[in-house]
MITOR-119593 format. One record per residue: x, y, z of N, C-alpha, C in turn. Coordinates in pm, whole numbers, plus 50000, padded with zeros to 5 digits. Example, Ala and Ser with C-alpha at 12.3 -4.5 7.8 and 13.67 -1.06 7.14 Angstrom:
residues 2
513194943150780512304955050780513204967050780
512854977550708513674989450714512905000350787
//
This chain:
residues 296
141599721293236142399710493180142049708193033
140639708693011140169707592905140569716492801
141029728792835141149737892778143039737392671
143789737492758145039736292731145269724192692
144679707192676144659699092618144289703592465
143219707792472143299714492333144059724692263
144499731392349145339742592308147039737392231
146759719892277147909717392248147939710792049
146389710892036146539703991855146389716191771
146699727591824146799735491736147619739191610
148269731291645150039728791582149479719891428
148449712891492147979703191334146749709391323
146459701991166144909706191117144259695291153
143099695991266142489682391288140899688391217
140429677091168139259677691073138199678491170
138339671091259137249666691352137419661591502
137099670091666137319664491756135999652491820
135899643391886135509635091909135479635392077
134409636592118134379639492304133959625192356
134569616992409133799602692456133479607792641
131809608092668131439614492757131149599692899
130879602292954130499595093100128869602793061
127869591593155126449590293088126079606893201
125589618093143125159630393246126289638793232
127189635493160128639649493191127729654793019
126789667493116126739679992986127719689092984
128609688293106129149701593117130559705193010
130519691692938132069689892858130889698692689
130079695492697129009693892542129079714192575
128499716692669127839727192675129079734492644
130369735292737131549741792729132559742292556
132139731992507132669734692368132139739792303
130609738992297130039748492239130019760692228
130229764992400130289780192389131639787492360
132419776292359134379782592380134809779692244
133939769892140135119768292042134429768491934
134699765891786134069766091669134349753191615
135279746291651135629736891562134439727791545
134409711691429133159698691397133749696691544
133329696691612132899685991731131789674691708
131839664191806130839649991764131279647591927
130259635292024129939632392082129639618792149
130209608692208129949599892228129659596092337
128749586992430128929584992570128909570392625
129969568092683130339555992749128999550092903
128359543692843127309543092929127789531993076
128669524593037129129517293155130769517693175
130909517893247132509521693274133579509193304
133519500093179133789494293113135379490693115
136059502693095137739504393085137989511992971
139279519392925139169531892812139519523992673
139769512792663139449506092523137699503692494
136949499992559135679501492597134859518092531
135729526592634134729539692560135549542692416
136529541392381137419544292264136709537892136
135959526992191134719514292101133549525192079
133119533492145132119542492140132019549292037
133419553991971133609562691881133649554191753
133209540791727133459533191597132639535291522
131529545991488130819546191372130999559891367
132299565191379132709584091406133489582491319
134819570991342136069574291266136309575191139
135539560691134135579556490966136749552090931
137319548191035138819541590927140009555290913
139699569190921140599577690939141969572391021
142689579391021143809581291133142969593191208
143929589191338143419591391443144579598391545
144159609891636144859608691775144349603691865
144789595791955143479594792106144239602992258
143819610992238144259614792414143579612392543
143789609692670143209607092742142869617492828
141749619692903141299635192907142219638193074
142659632693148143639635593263144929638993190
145339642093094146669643693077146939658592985
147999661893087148429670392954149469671092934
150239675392828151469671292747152349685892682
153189683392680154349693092550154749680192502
154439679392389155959674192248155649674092141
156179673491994156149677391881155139663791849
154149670691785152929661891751153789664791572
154559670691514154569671191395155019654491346
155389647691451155929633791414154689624591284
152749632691364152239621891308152239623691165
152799635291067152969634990973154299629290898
155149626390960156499619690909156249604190973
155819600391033155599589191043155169580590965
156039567590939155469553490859154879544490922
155199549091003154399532991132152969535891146
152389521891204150589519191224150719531691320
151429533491444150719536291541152149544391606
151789555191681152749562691757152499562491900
153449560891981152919556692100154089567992236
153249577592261154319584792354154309582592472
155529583792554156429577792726156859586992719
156989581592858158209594292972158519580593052
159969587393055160499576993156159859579793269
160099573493399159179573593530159869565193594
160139569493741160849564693840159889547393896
158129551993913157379542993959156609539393806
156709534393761155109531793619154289520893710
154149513593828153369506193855151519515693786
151709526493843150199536193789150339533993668
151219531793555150629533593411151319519193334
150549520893219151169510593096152699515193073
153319499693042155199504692986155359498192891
156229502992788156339496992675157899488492686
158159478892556159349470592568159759473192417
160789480892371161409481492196161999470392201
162259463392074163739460991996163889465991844
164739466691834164909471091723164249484391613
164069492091715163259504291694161549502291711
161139490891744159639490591702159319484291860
158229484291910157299482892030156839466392001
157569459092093156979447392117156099439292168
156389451292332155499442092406154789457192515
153609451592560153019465192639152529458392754
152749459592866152159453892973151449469193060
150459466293102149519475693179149599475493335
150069486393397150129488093534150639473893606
151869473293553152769462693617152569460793760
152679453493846152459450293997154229452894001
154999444793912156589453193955157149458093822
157569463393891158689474593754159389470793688
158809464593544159839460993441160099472393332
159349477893333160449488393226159789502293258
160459513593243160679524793317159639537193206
159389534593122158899537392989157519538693039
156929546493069155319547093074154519552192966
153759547592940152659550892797151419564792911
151689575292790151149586592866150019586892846
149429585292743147589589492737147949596792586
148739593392506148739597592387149559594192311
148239589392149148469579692103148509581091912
148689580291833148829581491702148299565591624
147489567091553146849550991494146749562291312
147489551091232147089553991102145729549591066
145169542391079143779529491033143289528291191
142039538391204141089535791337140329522991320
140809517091196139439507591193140369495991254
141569495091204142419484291288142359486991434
142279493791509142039498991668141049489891650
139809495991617138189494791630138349478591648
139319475091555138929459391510139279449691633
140589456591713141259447491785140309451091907
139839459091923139119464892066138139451692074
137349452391946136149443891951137079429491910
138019428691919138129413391973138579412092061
139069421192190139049418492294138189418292378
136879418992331135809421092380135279408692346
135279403092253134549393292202135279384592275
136409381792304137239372292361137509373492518
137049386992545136609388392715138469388892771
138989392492699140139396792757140249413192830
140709411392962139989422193053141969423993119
142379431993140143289432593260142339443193380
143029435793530142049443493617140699444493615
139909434393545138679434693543137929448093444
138879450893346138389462093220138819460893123
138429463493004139119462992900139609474292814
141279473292839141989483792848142659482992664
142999497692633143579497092514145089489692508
145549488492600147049485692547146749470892558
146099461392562145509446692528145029447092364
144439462792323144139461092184144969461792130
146389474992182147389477692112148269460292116
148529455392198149299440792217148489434192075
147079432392046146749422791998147349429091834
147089439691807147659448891691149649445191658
149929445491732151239445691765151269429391702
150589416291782150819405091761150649402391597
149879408791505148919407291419149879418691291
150719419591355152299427591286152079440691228
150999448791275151189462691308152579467291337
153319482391294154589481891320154029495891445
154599493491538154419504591641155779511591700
155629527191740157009534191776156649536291884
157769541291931157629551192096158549563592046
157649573492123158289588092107158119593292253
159319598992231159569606992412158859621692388
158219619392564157619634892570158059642792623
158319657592620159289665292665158579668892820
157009667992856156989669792963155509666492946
155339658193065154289652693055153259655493221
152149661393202151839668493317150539655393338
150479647793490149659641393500148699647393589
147079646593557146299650893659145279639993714
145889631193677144829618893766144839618293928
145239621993998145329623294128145369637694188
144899641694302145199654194343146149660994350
147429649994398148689654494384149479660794285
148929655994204149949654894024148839667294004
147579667993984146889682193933147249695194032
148259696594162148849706294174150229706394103
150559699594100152109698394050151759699593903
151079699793840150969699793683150549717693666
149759719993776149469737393803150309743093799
151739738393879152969744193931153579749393805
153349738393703154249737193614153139745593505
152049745393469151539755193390151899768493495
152219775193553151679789693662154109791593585
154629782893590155819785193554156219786293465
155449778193316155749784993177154529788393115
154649802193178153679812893133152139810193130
151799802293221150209803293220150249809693391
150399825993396150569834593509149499846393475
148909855393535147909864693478147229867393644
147529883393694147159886993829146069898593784
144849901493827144259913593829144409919593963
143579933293930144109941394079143329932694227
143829933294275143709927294424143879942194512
143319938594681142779952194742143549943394873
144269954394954145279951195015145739938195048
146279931994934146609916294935148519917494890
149049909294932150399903494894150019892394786
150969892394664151259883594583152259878294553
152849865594589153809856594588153689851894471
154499854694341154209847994216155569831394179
154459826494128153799831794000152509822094062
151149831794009149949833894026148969835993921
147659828593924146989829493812145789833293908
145099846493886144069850193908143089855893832
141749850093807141129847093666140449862993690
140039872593584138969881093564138099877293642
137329891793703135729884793771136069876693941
137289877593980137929866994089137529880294191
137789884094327137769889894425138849886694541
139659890994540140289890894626140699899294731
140919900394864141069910194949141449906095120
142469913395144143009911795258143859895595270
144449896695159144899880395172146409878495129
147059864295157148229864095096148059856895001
148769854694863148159843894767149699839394689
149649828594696151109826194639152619818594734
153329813994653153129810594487152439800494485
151999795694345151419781994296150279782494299
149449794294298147699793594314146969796794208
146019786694137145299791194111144269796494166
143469812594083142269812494116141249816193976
139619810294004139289809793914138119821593889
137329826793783136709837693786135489835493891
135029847193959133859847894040133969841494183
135329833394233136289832594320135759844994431
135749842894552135849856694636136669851394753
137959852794720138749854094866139109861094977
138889862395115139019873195206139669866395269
140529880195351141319872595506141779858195478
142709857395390143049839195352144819844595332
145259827195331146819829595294146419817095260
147169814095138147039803095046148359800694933
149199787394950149939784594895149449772094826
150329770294686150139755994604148879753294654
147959762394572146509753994587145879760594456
144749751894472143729758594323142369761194340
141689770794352140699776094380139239778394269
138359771794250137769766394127136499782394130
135679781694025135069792694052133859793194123
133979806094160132219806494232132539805094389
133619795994442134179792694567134299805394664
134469804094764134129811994893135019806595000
136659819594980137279811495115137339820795208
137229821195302137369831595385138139829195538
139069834495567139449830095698140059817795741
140869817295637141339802795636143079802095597
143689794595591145019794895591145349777895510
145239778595381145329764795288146549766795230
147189754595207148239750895134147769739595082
148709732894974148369721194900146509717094891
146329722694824144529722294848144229724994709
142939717094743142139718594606140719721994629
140269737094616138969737494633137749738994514
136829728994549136009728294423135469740594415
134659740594254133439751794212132079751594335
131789760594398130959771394450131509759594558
132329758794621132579753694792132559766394840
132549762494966132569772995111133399768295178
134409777695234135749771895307135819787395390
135429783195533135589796395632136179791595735
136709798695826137339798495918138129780595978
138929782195880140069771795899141069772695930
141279784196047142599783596100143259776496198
144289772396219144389764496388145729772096460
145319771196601146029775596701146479767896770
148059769796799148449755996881150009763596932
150329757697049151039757597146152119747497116
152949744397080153809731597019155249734897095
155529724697167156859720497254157989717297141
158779722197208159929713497117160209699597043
160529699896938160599683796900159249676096909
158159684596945156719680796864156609679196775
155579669596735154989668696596153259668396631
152889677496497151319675296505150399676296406
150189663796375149769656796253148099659696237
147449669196161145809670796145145399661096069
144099656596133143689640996016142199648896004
141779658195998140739660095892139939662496037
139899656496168138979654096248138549671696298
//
């Protein structure tokens, strides 16, 4: 995820990325190091606070620059060239959405962002704020964060950015909304297959040789993976050092180092170095049965 989030600012010249960590995640520090060249810098959110909270982490990083902030569950397509034609404080990208109760929604008039309410209990506007964000002046962010802090304004018991963005907004910041052409969510298990689906369909596909296996594409099977005697596809990831045997596996993602063997997964998500053997089931089913597995 980490990877193709980045793959997506390539389009701009960013001076400097900024990692806001959870207290023990080396594995984000170690992985940029070895995968990328760019100034990287480092911050870590020691209490889990709410993401205006760790976004406060980064206030002696920015300096008052402009800024992007992305949120690290999301990934995105749309023309980031906006943040250079842009006049406004702050750029603020949506997707429409059938449910936004899960996310922040924004309210325009007159071309500019009025009002932002956070994970509505009911659905007033259809507009969800994705996890990516455009600020000319980080220090105006910085500023409003720490007065919602100082003032203990919390929604849900955290203190969330779109309370800083509201207080910015009140304080006559001019703010936009820009539509995203596709917005891939991975905060839930569900949405990180369906966001797979949709990377494995525009062109993030790549099969090495496999040993008497069927491939149902489109399929991503990493270098270093093992596969054999299996069906795989469509919608699967797999990741390097992977060893799959005797398996049939649809819409699932297979992390590395993992070990499936003898098993028959769909919609699944298997972590780095799991063990998943003999998960098949046998059953006898009458007509107009139903038979529902609960894990037992």
């Amino acid at each position: 995820m980490l990877d193709h989030l980045l793959d997506s600012f390539k389009q701009l010249k960013i001076d400097e990325y900024i990692f806001i960590l959870a207290p023990h995640d080396h594995q984000t520090e170690e992985h940029v190091k070895k995968h990328y060249h760019f100034k990287a810098s480092y911050a870590v959110q020691k209490e889990a606070l709410g993401n205006a909270h760790a976004i406060y982490q980064a206030k002696d990083l920015v300096k008052g620059d402009e800024i992007i902030v992305v949120f690290g569950d999301t990934l995105f397509v749309t023309d980031l060239g906006l943040v250079k034609k842009t006049k406004s404080d702050c750029i603020i990208w949506t997707r429409k959405v059938e449910d936004p109760r899960r996310f922040g929604v924004v309210f325009e008039e007159k071309g500019f962002i009025t009002k932002i309410i956070e994970k509505p209990d009911k659905p007033v506007s259809n507009k969800a704020i994705t996890g990516l964000y455009y600020f000319r002046n980080s220090q105006d962010l910085m500023d409003s964060i720490k007065y919602i802090m100082d003032k203990g304004i919390k929604t849900k018991g955290e203190f969330y950015l779109t309370d800083a963005m509201q207080h910015m907004i009140d304080q006559g910041r001019k703010f936009v909304n820009a539509d995203m052409k596709a917005w891939l969510d991975c905060g839930k298990p569900e949405t990180v297959l369906s966001t797979n689906q949709y990377l494995l369909e525009h062109g993030c596909h790549h099969v090495i040789p496999t040993k008497n296996t069927v491939i149902k594409r489109p399929v991503f099977i990493e270098k270093g993976a093992s596969v054999e005697n299996s069906i795989i596809g469509p919608f699967v990831s797999i990741a390097k050092d992977a060893n799959i045997k005797n398996a049939i596996i649809e819409n699932s993602i297979i992390n590395k180092e993992a070990i499936v063997e003898d098993v028959q997964l769909k919609d699944s998500i298997v972590g780095e170095a799991a063990v998943v053997k003999d998960f098949f089931k046998k059953l006898n089913v009458g007509d107009n049965s139903e038979i529902v597995y609960d894990g037992k």
